[in-house]
C-alpha positions in Angstrom: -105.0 60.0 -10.0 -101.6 59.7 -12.1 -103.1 60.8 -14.8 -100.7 63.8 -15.4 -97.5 61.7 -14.3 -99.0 58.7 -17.1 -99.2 61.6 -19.9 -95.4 63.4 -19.3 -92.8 61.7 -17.1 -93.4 58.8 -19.7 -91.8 60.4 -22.4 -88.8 59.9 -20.7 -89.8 56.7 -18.0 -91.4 53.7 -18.2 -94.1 54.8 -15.9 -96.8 52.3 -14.4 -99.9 53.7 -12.2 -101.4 50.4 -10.2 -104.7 49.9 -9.0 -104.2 48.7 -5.4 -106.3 46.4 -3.7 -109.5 47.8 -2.8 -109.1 50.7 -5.4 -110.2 51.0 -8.9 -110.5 47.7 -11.2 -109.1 45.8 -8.4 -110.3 43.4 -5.7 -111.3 44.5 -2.5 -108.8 42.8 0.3 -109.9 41.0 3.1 -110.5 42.9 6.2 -107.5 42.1 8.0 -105.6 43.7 5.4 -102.5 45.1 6.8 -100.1 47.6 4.6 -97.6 45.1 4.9 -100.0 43.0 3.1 -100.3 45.6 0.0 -96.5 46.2 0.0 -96.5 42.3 -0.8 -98.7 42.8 -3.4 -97.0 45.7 -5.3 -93.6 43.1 -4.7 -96.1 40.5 -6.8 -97.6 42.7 -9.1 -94.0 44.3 -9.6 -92.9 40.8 -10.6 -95.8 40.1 -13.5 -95.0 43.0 -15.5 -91.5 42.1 -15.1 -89.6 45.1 -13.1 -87.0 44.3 -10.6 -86.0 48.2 -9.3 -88.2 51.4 -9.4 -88.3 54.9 -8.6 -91.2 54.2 -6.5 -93.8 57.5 -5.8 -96.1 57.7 -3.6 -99.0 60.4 -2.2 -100.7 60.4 1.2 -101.6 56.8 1.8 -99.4 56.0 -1.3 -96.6 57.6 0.6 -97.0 55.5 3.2 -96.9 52.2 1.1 -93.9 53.5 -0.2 -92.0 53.5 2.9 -93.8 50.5 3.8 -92.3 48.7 0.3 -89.4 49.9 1.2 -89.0 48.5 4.7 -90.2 44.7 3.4 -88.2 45.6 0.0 -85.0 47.6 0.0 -83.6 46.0 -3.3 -86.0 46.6 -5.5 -86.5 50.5 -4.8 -84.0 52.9 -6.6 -85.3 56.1 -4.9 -88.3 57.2 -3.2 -90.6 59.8 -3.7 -92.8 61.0 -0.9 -95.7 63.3 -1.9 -98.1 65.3 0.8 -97.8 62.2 3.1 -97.2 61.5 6.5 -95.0 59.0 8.5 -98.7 57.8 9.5 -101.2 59.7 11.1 -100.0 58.5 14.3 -96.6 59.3 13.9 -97.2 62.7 12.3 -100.5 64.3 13.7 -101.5 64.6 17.4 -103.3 61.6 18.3 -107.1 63.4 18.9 -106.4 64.2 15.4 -105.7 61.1 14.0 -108.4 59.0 15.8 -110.5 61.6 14.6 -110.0 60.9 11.2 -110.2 57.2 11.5 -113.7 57.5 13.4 -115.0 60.2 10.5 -113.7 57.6 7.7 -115.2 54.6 9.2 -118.8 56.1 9.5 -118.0 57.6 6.4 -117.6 54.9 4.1 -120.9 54.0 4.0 -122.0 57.1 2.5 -123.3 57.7 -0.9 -120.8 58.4 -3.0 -122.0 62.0 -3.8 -122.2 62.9 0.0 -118.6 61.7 0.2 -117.3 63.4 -2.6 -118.7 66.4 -0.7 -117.1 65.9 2.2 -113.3 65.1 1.2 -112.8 66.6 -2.1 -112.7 70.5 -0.6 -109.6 68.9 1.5 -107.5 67.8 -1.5 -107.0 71.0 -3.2 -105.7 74.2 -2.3 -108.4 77.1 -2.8 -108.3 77.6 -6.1 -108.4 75.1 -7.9 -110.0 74.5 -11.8 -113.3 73.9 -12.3 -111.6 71.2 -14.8 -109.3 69.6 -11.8 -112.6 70.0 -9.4 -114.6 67.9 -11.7 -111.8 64.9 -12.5 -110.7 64.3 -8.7 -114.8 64.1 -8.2 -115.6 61.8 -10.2 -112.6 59.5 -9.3 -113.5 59.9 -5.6 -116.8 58.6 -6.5 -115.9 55.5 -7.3 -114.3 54.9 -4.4 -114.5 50.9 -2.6 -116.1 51.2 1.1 -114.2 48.4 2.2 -110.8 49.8 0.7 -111.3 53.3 1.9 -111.9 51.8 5.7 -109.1 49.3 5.5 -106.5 52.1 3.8 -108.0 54.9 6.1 -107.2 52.4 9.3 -103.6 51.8 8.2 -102.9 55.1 8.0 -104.6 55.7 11.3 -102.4 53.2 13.7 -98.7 53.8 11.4 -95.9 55.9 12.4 -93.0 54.8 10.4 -90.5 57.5 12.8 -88.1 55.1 13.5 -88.1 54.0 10.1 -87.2 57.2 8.1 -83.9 57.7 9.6 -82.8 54.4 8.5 -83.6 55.1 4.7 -80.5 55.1 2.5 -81.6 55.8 -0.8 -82.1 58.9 -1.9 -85.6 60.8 -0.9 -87.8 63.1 -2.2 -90.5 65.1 -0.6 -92.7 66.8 -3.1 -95.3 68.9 -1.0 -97.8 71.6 -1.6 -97.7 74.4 0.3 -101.8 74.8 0.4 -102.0 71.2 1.8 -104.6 70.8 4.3 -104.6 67.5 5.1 -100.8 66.8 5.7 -99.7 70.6 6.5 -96.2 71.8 5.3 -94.8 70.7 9.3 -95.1 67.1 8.9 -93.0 67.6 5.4 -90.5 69.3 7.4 -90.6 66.7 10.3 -90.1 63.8 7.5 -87.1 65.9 5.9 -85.0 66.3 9.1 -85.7 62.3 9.9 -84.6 61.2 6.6 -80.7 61.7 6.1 -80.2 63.2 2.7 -83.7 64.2 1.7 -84.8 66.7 -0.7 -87.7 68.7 -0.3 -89.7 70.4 -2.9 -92.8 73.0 -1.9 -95.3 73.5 -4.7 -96.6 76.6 -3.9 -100.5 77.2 -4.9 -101.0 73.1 -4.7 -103.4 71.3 -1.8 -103.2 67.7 -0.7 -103.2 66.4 -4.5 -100.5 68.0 -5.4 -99.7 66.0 -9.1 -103.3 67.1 -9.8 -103.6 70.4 -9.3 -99.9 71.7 -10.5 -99.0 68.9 -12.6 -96.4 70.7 -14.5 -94.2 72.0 -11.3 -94.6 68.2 -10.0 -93.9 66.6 -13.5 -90.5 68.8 -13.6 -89.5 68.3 -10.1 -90.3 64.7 -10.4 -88.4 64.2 -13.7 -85.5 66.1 -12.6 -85.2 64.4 -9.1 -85.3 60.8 -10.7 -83.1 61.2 -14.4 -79.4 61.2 -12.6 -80.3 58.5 -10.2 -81.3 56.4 -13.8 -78.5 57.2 -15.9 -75.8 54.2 -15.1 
C-alpha cells in the first residue's frame, strides 16, 4: 500500500511501512483484538527497530490507529498525518451507515478473495484510475486475512474518536481526495474544524487510496508538511 511513500519520501525520511497484525506477513490477532491492542503493538514494534518519535501517517483504518497511537502515546508522535479516514465510522457516518458496513464486512470476509476484490476495489479509487494502479491495489486486496479484515472492519465500526481530536496538540494533517467515496470530503472537513491547528490538503482526481492513485501530489504534500517539523 506505501509503496509510493517507500520509493520517494525516503530520499529524504527514514520511512518504515509495517505489516500490522492480521495484515500481510504478520500474525493474525486474537479475536478480541481491540485497536488499543494494535496501538500497543506499533509502541513494541516501534521499540525493536529502535525509533523513539515519528511522523506517524495513517489512511482509513490506518488513520484511525493513528489517533488511537496517539491517545495511548503522545511522546513518541512528532506530527500526525490523517489520510481519507474517519474519527470512526461511528463518529463520522450516520449510524445505518456504519452498521451497514460492519454487517457487509463480516459476511464478507469469507469470500473468495477474487469476489472481494470485486466488491471493494471500485470503492478505493476515484473513476479513473490506471489500469496499472487497478491491477497493484488488486492484487494486494487479495491477499487480504479474513480474521484481520473482520477484526479491523469492527474497530472501525464501534470508534468515534470526537472527543479526542480537539484535544490533539501536535500538529495535523489531513490529506484527502476529493473523489473519495468511502470517507466523503465532509468527514475531512468535520475532522479539520475538531482538530485545533489542522491542515487540510484535497487531492483533486484521487478516491479513497489516495497515496496510490496520485502518489506524486501526496508525496509532495506529505514531504512538505513533515520537513520543518524535523529540522531541530
Amino acid at each position: 500500500m506505501w509503496r509510493p511513500q517507500l520509493e520517494s519520501p525516503s530520499k529524504k525520511f527514514t520511512v518504515i511501512a509495517w505489516d500490522a497484525p492480521g495484515a500481510g506477513q504478520s500474525s493474525d490477532p486474537p479475536q478480541t483484538f481491540l485497536i488499543s491492542d494494535w496501538a500497543d503493538c506499533l509502541s513494541g514494534f516501534l521499540d525493536s527497530v529502535g525509533v523513539k518519535e515519528v511522523h506517524l501517517v495513517g489512511l482509513s483504518w490506518g488513520g484511525l490507529l493513528a489517533q488511537k497511537f496517539f491517545q495511548c502515546y503522545p511522546e513518541r508522535v512528532l506530527s500526525l498525518v490523517l489520510a481519507d479516514t474517519y474519527a470512526g465510522w461511528k463518529g463520522s457516518l450516520p449510524a445505518s451507515i456504519a452498521e451497514e458496513r460492519l454487517l457487509h464486512c463480516l459476511q464478507d470476509a469469507s469470500m473468495p478473495s477474487g469476489q472481494l476484490v470485486s466488491k471493494y476495489l471500485p470503492g478505493m479509487f476515484s473513476d479513473f484510475p490506471t489500469k496499472e494502479q487497478h491491477e497493484e491495489l488488486a492484487k494486494i486486496m487479495s491477499d487480504f486475512h479474513p480474521i484481520g479484515f473482520r477484526l479491523m472492519a469492527t474497530a472501525l465500526a464501534i470508534a468515534d474518536t470526537r472527543d479526542l481530536l480537539p484535544n490533539i496538540r501536535v500538529p495535523v494533517l489531513l490529506i484527502w481526495g476529493d473523489a473519495d467515496k468511502r470517507s466523503p470530503l465532509s468527514v475531512a472537513n468535520q475532522m479539520h474544524d475538531a482538530i485545533p491547528g489542522s491542515k487540510l490538503e484535497v487531492i483533486s482526481g484521487a478516491g479513497h487510496d489516495s497515496n496510490l492513485e496520485k502518489p506524486d501530489q501526496f508525496n509532495t504534500i506529505l514531504s512538505e508538511f513533515c520537513l520543518p517539523l524535523s529540522v531541530k
